[in-house]
N, C-alpha and C positions, 0 to 999 in steps of 0.2 A: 385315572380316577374311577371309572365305571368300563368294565367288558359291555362289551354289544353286540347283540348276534341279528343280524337281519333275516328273516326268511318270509317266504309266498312269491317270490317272483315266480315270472315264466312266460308264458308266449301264448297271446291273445289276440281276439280277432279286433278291430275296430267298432266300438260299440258296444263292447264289452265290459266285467269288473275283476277289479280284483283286489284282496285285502295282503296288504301287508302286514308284517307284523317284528315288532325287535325287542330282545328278552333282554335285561339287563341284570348283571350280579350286583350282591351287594343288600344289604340292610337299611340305605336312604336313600331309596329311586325316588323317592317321593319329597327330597330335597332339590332336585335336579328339575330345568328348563330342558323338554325335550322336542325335538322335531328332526321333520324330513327334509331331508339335500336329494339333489338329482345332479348327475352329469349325463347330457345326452351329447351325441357321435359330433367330435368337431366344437363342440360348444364349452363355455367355462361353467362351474360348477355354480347353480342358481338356489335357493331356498323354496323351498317349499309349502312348507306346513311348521307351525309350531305349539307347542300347548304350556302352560302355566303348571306349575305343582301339585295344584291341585284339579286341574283343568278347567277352569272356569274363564281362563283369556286363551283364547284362539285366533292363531294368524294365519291366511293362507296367500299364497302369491296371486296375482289378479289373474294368471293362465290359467286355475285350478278351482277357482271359488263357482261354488254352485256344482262339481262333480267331484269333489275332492273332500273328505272326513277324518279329520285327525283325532283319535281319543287314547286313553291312557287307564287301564285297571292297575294301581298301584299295589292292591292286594298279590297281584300278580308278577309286577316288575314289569310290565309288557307297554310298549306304546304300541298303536295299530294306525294304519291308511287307508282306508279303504275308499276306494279307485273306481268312478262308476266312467260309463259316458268313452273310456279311451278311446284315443285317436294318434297315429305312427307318431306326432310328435309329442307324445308323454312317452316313447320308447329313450329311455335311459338306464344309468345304473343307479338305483336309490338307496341312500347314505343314511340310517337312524344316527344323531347325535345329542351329545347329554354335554350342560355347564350350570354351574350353580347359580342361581341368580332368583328375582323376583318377578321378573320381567319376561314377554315372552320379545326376544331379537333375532337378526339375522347372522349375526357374529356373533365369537368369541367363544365359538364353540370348540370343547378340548378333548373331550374324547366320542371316537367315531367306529360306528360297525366296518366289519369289511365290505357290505353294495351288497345288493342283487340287485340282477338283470334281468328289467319286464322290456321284452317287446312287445309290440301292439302292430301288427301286422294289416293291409290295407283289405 
């Protein structure tokens, strides 16, 4: 439905930030539910962050709320994460995904970036 390119990971100390960012193709990003997946080492893949169409509904998982910033310039095609506060277990690979909807959910999402991979080191 939508290409998605992830990019800003990389490798951080504990206590550290970092902003993500995923560029999406296409002419109606601004139709599209978008948010952040994570899969960290050994674990199943969790949700993260999500934002409404126009951004005005915001979802974040309970691990992330208060160090964690989801926002979206549609002018752009771009959603962002920006990531304050890390600690080793936010080291995972993070998944930008995009699905039509009204709502911001944890499923049902159809199309996905290929990851980056932020570690956060001790």
């Amino acid at each position: 439905q939508v290409q998605l390119v992830e990019s800003g990971g990389g490798l951080v100390q504990a206590g550290g930030s970092l902003r993500l960012s995923c560029a999406a193709s296409g002419r109606t990003f601004s139709n599209y539910i978008m948010a952040w997946f994570r899969r960290a080492p050994g674990k199943e893949r969790e949700f993260v962050a999500g934002i409404s169409r126009s951004g005005g509904s915001i979802a974040y998982a309970d691990s992330v709320k208060g160090r964690f910033t989801i926002s979206r310039d549609n002018a752009k095609n771009t959603v962002y994460l920006q990531m304050n506060s890390l600690t080793p277990e936010d080291t995972a690979v993070y998944y930008c995904a995009a699905r039509v909807g009204y709502y911001v959910v944890d499923e049902g999402y159809d199309s996905w970036g290929q990851g980056t991979q932020v570690t956060v080191s001790s």
